[in-house]
N, C-alpha and C positions, 0 to 999 in steps of 0.2 A: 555458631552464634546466630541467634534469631537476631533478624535487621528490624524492627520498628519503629515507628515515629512517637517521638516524646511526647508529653500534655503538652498542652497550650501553652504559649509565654505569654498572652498579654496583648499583643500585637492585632489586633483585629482580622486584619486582608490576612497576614499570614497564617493564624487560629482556623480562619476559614477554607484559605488552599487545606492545609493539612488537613481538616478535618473531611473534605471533600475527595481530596486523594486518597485515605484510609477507608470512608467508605465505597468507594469508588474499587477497591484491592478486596476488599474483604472476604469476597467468594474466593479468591487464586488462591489454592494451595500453597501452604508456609513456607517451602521450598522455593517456588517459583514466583514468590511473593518477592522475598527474600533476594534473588536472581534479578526482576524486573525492580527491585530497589538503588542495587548497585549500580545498573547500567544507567539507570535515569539519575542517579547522582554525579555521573561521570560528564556531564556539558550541558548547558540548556538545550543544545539541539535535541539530544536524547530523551533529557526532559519532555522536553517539547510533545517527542513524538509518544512518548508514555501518558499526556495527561490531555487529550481529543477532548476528554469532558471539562475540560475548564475552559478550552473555544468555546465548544460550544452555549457552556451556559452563560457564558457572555456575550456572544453574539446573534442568539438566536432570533431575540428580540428586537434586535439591533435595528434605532428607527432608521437609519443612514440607507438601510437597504432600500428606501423607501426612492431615494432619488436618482435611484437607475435601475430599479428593480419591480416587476409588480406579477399577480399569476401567471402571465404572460411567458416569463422569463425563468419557469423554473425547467428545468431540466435532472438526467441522470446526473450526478455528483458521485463523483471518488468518494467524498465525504472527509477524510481523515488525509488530505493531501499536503506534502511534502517531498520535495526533492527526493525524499529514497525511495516513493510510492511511483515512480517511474523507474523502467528499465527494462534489460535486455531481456528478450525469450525468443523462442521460435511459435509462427503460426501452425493452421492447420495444412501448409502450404510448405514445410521445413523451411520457413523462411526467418533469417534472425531481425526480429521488430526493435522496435524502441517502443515502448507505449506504458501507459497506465497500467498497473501489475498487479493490484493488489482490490480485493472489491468488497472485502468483508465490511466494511462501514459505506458503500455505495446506500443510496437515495435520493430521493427525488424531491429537489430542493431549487431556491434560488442559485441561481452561475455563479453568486459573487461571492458564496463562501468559499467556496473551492480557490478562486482569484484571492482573495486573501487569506488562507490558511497557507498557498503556496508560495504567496509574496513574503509571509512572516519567516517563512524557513529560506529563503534568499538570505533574509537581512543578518539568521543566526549564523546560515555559513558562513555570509562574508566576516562574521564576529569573531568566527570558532578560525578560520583560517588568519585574521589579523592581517589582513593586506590590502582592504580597501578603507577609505575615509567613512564617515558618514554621505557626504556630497556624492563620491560613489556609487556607496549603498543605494544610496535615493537613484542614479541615473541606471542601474541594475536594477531595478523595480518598475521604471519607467519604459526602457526595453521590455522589459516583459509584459507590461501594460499594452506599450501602445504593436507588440507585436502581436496580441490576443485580437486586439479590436480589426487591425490590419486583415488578419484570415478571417474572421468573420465577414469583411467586408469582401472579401472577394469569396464566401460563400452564399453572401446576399447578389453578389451578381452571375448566379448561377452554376459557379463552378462546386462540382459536387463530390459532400465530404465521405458519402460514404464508397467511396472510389480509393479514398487516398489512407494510405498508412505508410509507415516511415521506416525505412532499410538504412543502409548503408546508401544504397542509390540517391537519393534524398536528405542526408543529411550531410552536415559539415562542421570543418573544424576539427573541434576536439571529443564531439558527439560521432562522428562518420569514425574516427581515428579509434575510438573506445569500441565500437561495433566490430571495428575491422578484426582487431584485439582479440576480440570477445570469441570470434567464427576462429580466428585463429589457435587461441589457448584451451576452447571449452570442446566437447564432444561427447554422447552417449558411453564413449569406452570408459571415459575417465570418471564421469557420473556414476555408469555402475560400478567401477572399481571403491570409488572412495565410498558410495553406501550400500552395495550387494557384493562384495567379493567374494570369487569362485573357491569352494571349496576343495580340498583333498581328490576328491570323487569327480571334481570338472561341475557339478551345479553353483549356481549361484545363490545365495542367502542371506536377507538384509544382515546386517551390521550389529549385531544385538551390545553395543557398549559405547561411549559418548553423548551422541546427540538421538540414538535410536536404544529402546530397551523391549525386552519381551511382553509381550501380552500373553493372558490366559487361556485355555483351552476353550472357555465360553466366550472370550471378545471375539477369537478368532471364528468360532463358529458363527457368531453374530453375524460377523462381516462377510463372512460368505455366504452366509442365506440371501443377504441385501446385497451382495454384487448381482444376484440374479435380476432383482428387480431394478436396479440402475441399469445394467446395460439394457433392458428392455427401452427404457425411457429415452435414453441416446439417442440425439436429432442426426444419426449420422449410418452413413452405412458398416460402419465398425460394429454395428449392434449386434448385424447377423452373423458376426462372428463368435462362437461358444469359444474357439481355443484359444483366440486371443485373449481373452480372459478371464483366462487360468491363472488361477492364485500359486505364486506359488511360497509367499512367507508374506509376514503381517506384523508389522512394529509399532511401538509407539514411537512417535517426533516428539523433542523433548527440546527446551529451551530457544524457541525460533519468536523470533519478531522482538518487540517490545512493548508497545500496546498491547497484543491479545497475548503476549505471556501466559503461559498457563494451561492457554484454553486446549481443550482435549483433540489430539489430533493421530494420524495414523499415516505410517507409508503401508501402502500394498505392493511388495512386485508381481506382477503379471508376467505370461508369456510372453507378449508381444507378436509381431507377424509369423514367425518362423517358430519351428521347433528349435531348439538350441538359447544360447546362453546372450549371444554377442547380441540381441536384440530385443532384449528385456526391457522393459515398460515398468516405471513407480505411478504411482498414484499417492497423489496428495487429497488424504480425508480428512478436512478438519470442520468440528462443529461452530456452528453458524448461530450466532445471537442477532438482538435487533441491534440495526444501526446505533450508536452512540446517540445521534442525531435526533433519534425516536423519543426520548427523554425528553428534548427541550424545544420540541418546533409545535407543542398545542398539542389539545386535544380535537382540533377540525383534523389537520394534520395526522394525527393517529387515527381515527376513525379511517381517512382515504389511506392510508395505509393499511393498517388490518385488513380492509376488505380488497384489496386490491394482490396480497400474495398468500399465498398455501403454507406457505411455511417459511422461514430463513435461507433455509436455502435457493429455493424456490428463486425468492430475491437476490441471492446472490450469482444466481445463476442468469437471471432476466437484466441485470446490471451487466454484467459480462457481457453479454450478447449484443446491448444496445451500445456499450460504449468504445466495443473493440471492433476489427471487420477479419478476416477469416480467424473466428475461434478458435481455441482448442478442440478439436474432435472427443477429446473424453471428459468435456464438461458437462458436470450431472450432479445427482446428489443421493443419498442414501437417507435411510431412516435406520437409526442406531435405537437403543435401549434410552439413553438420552438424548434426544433431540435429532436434528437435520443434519447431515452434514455435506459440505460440497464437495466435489467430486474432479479432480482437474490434473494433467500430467505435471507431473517434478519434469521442469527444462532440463538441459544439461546448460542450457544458455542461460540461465535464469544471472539477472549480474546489474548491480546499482552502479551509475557512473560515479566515480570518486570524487566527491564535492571538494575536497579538500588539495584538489588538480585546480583549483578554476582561482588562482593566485594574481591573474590582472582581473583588470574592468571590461577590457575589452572579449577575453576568452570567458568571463563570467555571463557580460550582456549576450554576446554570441551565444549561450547556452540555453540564457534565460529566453532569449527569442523563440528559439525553438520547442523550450516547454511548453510554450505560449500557442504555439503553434500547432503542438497535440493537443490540448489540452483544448482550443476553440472548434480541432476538428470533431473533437469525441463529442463534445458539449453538443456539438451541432449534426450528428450520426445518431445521436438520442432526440433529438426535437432541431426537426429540419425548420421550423418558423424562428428559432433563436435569433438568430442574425438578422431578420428585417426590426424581431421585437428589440433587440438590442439598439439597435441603427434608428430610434424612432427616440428611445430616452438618452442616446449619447452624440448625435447629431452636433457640430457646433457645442458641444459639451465637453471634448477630449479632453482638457488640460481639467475642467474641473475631477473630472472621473479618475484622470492619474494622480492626480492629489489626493483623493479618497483613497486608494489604495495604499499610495503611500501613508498618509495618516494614519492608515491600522495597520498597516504591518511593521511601524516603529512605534509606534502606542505596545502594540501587545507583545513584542518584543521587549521592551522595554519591561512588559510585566513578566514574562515568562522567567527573564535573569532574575529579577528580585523574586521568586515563587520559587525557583529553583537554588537559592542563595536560602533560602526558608528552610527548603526541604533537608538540602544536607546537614544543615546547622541543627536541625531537630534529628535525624538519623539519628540513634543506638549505637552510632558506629563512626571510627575514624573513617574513611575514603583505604587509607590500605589494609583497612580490615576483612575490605573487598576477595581481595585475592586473587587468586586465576577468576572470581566472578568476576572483577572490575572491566567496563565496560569501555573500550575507544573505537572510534569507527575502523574499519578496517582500511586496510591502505593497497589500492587497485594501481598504486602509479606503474606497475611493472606490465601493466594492459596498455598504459599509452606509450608509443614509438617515441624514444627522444630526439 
């Protein structure tokens, strides 16, 4: 059954989400149209995270920015930030991080989108999990506020952010407890098992059924002509390596994310160090568009854009570098038949903390501290001046400033339920029409020790 959205009822705001989410889907193939429909019918968080372009075309403009914000203060942005756009990987150091994970909607924008895009998806957790008040909610947004401004400030007094990144060593709680979790239940053997298992013959070869399907004789030659000229590119000493990669199968990735649903992407395994099997290497190629963002911040704004990257990836790549500290070693990007694409290892760490664990105020504020606290480091690893420009319009201003945040991220919560209360009501479809589609977050609780 094709999932589409009904004509208009009448309804104004609602006439308009739907009609901005339909053309907003329009290019995704009908399959994964269809796929990214059920899931974002499945909770507003989901919603949420499928409709970036209805933030931003609301907040682009937004004069509020204006009283703590000014060119001063823009920095690298996540862009498309929420609680599941952090989480667990290993650096270029095999170290398991916590950090920002995700950069395909990175840009170069005001700080305070990001502080409210990531405050609005607080207020849906605490909604979707049902266990805090409103009063709560608000001192869970507050934490996270006034923990953001706290690191900044002690990176205005010279302690420096591109020093610091966050292990196990450094976190706490029920963030250190998920990491520990993580190093404990995750590992290369079990990554290549579930998406290259060894064949008959003892080689390895991705997975061709579920979430991985065959490519053609000509994608795959594509792809190999243009791994030669990525590894060239490689800021690293893995470049001089020809045998480390060696291709040795090439898939398509098929139904990952939610936002970029759809978008065309590929696993490669490689040899990796050794001859043999046990130390095989994927690579995640997925094609790179403009930021969401790019749409609605002007056209001053796209001009210093355009001239400022090569291509998508290019920027997805220069986001990466500014907002993390020891990279991935095989972040790069390729040029395909369409478009850019980036270039970067499949973790076996790769792991979202389970939102739907953080059931008091106090293990949720504890959490939110800490996002806040990556989140002020990376800000300020991309534009070291942040923190004085910040500490100059928020000075003796705190309480006003944590009110502003609060004010939008229950404002547009607020609009995100009823938009998503729209959406389903217009679906073609019941909810358990869904199926094995039908989308619920996943449940990580067997990662945290009881």
């Amino acid at each position: 059954m094709t999932h589409v959205l009904a004509t208009p009822t009448g309804d104004d705001r609602a006439d308009d989400v739907l009609d901005a989410i339909r053309t907003w889907n329009e290019k995704v193939p009908q399959q994964d149209r269809q796929t990214k429909y059920c899931k974002m019918a499945s909770a507003p968080l989901v919603f949420y995270r499928g409709t970036n372009h209805l933030f931003w075309a609301k907040f682009a403009d937004d004069q509020r920015l204006s009283c703590f914000g000014s060119p001063e203060t823009r920095t690298w942005l996540q862009g498309d930030l929420h609680a599941y756009n952090f989480g667990a990987y290993h650096n270029n150091k095999d170290e398991i991080v916590y950090d920002l994970n995700d950069f395909d909607e990175a840009i170069i924008a005001d700080y305070q989108y990001d502080l409210w895009r990531m405050a609005v998806s607080l207020v849906l957790i605490a909604r979707q999990n049902g266990d805090l008040s409103a009063r709560q909610q608000g001192k869970v947004i507050d934490a996270f506020v006034e923990s953001y401004l706290y690191t900044l400030k002690a990176y205005r007094n010279k302690k420096r952010a591109d020093k610091i990144y966050f292990t196990q060593k450094n976190t706490a709680g029920k963030l250190h407890d998920f990491l520990k979790s993580v190093e404990k239940t995750y590992n290369y053997k079990g990554m290549l098992k579930r998406w290259a298992p060894k064949k008959k013959n003892g080689k390895r070869r991705l997975k061709k059924k579920g979430k991985l399907s065959k490519v053609s004789p000509e994608e795959r030659d594509m792809i190999l002509e243009a791994m030669v000229s990525y590894r060239k590119r490689l800021n690293d000493s893995l470049a001089k390596d020809k045998d480390y990669f060696k291709v040795k199968a090439v898939a398509h990735r098929l139904q990952a994310g939610t936002g970029s649903l759809g978008t065309p992407r590929y696993y490669v395994l490689i040899e990796g160090t050794k001859s043999g099997t046990h130390d095989d290497r994927i690579l995640d190629v997925k094609l790179q568009s403009r930021p969401t963002a790019y749409t609605y911040l002007g056209k001053q704004a796209q001009n210093e854009y355009d001239a400022q990257f090569e291509h998508e990836a290019h920027r997805h790549a220069e986001a990466y570098r500014a907002l993390t500290r020891h990279t991935d070693r095989h972040l790069g990007w390729m040029i395909l038949d369409d478009g850019s694409y980036s270039v970067r290892e499949r973790s076996p760490y790769k792991e979202a903390f389970p939102g739907e664990a953080l059931d008091t105020r106090t293990s949720f504020s504890k959490l939110a501290e800490q996002w806040a606290e990556i989140l002020a480091t990376d800000h300020t690893r991309a534009n070291k001046a942040l923190p004085e420009q910040i500490y100059q319009r928020t000075n003796k201003r705190y309480p006003a400033f944590r009110d502003l945040v609060r004010e939008v991220a229950f404002e547009y919560a607020r609009e995100v339920e009823a938009d998503w209360r729209s959406f389903v009501a217009a679906l073609e479809i019941d909810l358990d029409a869904c199926g094995k589609q039908a989308f619920t977050l996943p449940s990580y609780k067997n990662l945290l020790p009881r």
